[in-house]
N, C-alpha and C positions, 0 to 999 in steps of 0.2 A: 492537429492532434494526431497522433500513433494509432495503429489499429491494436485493438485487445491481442494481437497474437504476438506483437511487437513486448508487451509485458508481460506475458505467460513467458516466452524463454529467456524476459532479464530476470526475470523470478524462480525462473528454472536454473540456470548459473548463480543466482545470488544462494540458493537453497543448496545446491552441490558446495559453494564454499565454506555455507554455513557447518553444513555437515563437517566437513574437515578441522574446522577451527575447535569445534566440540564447547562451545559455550554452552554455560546452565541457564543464563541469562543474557538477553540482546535490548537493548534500548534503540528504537529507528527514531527517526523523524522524516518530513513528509512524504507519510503514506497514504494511501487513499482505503477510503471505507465505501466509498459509495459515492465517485464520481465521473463523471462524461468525460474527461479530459483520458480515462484508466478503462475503460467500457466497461465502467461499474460495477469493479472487481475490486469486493474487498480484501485488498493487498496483503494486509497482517495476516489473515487467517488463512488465506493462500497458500504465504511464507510459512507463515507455522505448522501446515500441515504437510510439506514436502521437505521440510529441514527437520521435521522432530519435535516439535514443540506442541505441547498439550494445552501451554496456557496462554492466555492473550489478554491482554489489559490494554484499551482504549486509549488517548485522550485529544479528545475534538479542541481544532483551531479552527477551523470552518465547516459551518453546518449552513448552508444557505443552499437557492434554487437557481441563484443563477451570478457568474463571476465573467465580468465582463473586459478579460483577459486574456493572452495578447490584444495591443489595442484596435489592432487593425490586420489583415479584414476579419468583420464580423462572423464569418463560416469559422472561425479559429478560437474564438471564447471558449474557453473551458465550461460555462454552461454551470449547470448544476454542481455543485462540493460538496465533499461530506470527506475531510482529511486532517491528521497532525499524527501527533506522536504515538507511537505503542511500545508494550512491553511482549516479546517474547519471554518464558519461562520452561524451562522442564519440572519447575514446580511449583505447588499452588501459590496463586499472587493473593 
């Protein structure tokens, strides 16, 4: 896995572009809310708060304590998940 600093500055460029494209609305998919694999930064609200967006709408595909992926070696599992889709917004969802 990446360390947490590794996705603070793809977050920090995805957020400089988002700015630019000037969307009211962004639909992601797999983001993370709260997993090991991301150093337990939830992603959306990250994003939303360095690109502009006030609103954040969820929606979990994995909520589990432990994802026993890549198969091998075991120091490489992603560990704990808490990730799927969101909705950025500049207005209320």
């Amino acid at each position: 896995t990446k360390e947490r600093v590794f996705y603070e500055q793809k977050l920090e460029l995805f957020a400089r572009a988002l700015k630019e494209f000037n969307a009211d609305i962004l639909c992601l998919q797999e983001v993370d809310f709260d997993a090991s694999r991301s150093g337990f930064m939830d992603q959306a609200r990250a994003l939303a708060k360095k690109a502009g967006y006030p609103y954040v709408a969820e929606a979990l595909s994995w909520k589990t304590n432990y994802i026993p992926f890549p198969y091998w070696p075991i120091a490489n599992h992603f560990g704990k998940m808490k990730s799927g889709g969101a909705i950025l917004s500049r207005y209320p969802i």
